[in-house]
N, CA, C and O of each residue as an XYZ file, in Angstrom:
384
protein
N      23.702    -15.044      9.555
C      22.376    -15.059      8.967
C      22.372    -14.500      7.548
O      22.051    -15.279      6.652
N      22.719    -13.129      7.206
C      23.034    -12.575      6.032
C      24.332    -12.322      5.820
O      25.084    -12.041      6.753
N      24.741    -12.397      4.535
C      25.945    -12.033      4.814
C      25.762    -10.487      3.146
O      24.905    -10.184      2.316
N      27.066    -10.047      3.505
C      27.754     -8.953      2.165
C      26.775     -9.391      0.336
O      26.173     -8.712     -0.497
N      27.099    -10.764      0.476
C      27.088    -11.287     -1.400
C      25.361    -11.397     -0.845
O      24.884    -10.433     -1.444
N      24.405    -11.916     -0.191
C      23.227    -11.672     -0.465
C      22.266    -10.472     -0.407
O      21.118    -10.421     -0.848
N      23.048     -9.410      0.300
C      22.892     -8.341      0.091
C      23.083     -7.759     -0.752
O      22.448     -6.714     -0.893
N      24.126     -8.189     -1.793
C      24.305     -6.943     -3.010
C      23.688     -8.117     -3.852
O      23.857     -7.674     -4.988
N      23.286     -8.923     -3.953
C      22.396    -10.305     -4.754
C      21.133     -9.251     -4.996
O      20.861     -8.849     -6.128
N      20.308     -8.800     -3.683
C      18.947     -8.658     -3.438
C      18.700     -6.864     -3.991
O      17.793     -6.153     -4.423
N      20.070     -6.771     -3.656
C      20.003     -5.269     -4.325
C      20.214     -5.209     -6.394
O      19.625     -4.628     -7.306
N      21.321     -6.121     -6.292
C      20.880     -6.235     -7.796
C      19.535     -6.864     -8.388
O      19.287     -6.682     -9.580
N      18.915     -7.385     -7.817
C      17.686     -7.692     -8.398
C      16.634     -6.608     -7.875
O      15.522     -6.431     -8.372
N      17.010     -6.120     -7.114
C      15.923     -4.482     -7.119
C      16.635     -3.629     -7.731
O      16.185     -2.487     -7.632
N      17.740     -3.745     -8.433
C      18.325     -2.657     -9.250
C      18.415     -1.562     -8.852
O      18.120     -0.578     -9.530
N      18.996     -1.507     -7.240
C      20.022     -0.457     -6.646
C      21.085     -0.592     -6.842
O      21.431     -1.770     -6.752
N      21.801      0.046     -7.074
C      23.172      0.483     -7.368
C      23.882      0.748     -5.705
O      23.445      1.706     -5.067
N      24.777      0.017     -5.187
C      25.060      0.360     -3.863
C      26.829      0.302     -4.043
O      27.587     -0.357     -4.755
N      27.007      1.346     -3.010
C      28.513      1.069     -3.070
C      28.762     -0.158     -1.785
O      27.967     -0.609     -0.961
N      30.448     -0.498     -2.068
C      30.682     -1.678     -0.976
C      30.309     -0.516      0.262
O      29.332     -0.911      0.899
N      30.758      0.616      0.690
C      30.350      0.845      2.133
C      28.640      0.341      2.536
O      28.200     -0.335      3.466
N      27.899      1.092      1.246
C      26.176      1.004      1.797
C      25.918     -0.395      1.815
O      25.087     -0.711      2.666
N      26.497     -1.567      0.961
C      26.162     -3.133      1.075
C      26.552     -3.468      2.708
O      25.821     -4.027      3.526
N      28.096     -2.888      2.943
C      28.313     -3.118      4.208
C      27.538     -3.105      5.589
O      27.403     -4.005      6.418
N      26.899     -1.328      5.572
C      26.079     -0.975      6.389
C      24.479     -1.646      6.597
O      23.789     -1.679      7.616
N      24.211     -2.124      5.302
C      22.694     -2.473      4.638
C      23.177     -3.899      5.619
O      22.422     -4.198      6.543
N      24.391     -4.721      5.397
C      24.792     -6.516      5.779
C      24.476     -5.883      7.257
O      23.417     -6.359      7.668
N      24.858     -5.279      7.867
C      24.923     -5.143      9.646
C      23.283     -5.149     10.051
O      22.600     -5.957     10.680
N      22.887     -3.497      9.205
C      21.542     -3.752      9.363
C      20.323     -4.886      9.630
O      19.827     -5.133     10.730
N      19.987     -5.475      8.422
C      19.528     -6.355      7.945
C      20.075     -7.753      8.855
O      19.288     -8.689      8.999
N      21.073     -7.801      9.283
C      21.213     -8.711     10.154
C      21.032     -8.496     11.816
O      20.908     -9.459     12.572
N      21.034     -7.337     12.198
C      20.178     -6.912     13.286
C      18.887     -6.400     13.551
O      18.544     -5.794     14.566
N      17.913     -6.804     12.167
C      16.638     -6.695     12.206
C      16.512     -8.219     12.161
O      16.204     -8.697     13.253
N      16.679     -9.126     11.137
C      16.311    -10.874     11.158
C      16.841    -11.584     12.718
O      16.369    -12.511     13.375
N      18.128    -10.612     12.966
C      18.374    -11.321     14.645
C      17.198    -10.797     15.632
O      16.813    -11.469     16.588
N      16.721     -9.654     15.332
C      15.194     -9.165     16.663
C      13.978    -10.203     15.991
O      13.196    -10.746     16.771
N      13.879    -10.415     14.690
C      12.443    -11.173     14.120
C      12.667    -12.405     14.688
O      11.646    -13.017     15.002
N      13.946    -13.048     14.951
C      14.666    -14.428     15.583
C      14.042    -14.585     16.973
O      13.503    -15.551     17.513
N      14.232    -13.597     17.296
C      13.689    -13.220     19.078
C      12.230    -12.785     19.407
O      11.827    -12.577     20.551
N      11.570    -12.686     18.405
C       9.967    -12.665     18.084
C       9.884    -13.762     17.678
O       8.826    -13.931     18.284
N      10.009    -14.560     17.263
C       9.313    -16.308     16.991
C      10.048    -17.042     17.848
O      10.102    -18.256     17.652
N      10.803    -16.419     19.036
C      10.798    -17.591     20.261
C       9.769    -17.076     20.882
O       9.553    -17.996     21.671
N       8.753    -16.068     21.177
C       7.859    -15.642     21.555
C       6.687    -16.889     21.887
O       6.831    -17.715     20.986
N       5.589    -17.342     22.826
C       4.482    -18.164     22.732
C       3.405    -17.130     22.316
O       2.967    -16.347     23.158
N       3.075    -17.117     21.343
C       1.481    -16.380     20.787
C       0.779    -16.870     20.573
O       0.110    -16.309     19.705
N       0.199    -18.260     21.033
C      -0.800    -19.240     20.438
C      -1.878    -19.163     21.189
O      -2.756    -20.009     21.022
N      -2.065    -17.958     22.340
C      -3.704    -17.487     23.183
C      -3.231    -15.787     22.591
O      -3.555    -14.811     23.266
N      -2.685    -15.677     21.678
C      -2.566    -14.297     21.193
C      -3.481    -13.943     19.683
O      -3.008    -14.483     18.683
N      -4.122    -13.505     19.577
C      -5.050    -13.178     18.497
C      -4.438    -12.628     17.175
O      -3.537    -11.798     17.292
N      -4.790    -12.962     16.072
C      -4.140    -12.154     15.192
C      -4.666    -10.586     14.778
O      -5.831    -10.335     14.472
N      -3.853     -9.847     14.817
C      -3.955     -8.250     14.576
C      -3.406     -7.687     13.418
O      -2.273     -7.980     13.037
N      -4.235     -6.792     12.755
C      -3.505     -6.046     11.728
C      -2.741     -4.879     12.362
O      -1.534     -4.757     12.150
N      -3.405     -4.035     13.122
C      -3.045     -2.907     14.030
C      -2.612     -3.431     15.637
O      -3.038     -4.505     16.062
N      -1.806     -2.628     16.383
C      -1.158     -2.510     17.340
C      -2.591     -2.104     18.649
O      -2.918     -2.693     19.679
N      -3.109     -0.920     18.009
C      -4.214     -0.847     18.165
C      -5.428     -0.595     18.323
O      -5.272      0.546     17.887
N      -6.529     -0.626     18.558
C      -8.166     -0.978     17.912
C      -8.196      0.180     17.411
O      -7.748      1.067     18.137
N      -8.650      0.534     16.206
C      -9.096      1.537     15.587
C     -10.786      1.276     14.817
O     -11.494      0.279     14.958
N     -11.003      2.160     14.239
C     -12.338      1.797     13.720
C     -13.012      3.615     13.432
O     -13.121      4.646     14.097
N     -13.356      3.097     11.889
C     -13.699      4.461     10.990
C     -15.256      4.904     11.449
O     -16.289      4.234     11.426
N     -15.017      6.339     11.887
C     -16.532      6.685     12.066
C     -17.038      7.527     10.726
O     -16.930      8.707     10.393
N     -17.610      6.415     10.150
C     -18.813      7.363      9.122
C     -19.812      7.037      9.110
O     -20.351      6.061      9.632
N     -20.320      8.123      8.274
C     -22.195      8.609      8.449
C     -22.388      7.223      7.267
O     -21.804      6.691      6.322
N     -23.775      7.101      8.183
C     -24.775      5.948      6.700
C     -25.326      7.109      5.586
O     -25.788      8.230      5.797
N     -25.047      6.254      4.095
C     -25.227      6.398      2.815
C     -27.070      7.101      3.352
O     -27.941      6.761      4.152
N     -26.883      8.149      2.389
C     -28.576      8.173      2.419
C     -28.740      9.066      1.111
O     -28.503     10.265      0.962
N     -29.219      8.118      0.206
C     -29.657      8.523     -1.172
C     -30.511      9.499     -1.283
O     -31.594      9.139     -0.822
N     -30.535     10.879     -1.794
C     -31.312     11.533     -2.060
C     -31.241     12.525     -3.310
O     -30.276     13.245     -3.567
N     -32.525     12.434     -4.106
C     -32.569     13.178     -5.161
C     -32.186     14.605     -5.350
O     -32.947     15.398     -4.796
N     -31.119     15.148     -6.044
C     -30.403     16.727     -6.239
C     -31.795     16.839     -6.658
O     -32.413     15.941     -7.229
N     -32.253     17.974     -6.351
C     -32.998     19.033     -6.791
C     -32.734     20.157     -8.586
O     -33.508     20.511     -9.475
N     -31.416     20.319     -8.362
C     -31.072     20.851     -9.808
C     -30.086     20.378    -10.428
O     -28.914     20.753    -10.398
N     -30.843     19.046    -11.344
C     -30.195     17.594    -12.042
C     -29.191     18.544    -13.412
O     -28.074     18.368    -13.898
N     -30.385     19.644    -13.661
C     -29.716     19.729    -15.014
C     -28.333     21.065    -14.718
O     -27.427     21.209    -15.538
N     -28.396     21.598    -13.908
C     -27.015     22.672    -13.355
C     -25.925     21.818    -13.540
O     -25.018     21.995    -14.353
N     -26.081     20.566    -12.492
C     -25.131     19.689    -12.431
C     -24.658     19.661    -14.406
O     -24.045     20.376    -15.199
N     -25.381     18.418    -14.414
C     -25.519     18.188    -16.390
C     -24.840     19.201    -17.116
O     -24.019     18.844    -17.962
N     -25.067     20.494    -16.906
C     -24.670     21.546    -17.541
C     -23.581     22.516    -17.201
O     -23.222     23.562    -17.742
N     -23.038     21.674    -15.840
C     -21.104     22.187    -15.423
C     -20.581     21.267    -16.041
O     -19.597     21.694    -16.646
N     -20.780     19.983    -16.229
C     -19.854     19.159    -17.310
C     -19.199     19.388    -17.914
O     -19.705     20.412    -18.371
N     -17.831     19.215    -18.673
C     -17.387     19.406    -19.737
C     -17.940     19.064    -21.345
O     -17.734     19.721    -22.365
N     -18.868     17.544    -21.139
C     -19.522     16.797    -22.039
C     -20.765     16.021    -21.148
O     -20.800     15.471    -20.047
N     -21.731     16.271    -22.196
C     -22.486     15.263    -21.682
C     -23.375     14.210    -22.746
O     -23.152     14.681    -23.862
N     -23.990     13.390    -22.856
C     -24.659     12.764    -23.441
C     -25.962     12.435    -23.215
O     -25.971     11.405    -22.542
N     -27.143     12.837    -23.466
C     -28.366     12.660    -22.757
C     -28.468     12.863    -21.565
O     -28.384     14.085    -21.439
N     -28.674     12.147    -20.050
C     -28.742     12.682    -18.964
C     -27.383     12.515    -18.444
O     -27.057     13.220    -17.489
N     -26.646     11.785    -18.876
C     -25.344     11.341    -18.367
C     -23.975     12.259    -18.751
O     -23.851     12.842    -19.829
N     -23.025     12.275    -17.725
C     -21.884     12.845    -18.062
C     -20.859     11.956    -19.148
O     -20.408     10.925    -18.648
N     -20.550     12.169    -20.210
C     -19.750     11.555    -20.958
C     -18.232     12.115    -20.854
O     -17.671     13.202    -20.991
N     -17.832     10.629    -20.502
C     -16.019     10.817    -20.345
C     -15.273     10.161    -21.274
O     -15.632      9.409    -22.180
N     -13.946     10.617    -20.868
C     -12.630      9.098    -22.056
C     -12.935      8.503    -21.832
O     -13.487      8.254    -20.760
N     -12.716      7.715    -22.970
C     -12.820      5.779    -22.846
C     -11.831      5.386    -22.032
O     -11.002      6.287    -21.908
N     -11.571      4.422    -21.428
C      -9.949      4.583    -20.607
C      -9.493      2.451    -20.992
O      -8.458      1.889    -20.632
N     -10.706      1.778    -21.796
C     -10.512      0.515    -21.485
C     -10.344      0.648    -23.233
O     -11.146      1.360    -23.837
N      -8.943     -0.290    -24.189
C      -9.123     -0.454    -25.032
C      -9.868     -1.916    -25.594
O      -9.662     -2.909    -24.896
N     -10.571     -2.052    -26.606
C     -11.311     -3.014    -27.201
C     -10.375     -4.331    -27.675
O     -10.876     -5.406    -28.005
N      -8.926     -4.059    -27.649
C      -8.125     -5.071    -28.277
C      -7.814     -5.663    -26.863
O      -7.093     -6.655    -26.754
């Protein structure tokens, strides 16, 4: 499936530096992970659903609920800078 030369191929184009032992070890590897992925697509999954996760998870947070600070200008006035009511920061986007 893999052999030695596409392994040190894939490593020179990620610009690792490997010695022949680690290409060696990396060729065995890499060919006993694509031989188990080999043995997952003889698998039938076609009443199998697609999943991102193993499994169900789901984030518990609170709903948004907008409400007016009471002391606008404390805030305003821990700033480092401000500009009228607003906090003024770096620019971070150049114009060119």
């Amino acid at each position: 499936m893999i052999d030695q030369e596409q392994v040190h191929r894939v490593a020179n184009l990620a610009r690792l530096e490997l010695t022949p032992e680690e290409e060696e070890q990396f060729t065995t590897q890499l060919a006993s992970i694509l031989g188990y992925i080999e043995q997952l697509n003889e698998l039938d999954v076609t009443n199998v659903p697609p999943t991102t996760r193993a499994i169900d998870v789901s984030n518990i947070t609170r709903e948004d609920k907008l409400q007016p600070y009471p002391d606008r200008e404390s805030i305003l006035n821990s700033a480092p800078e401000q500009e009228g009511e607003f906090f003024k920061v770096p620019k971070i986007l150049n114009a060119e």
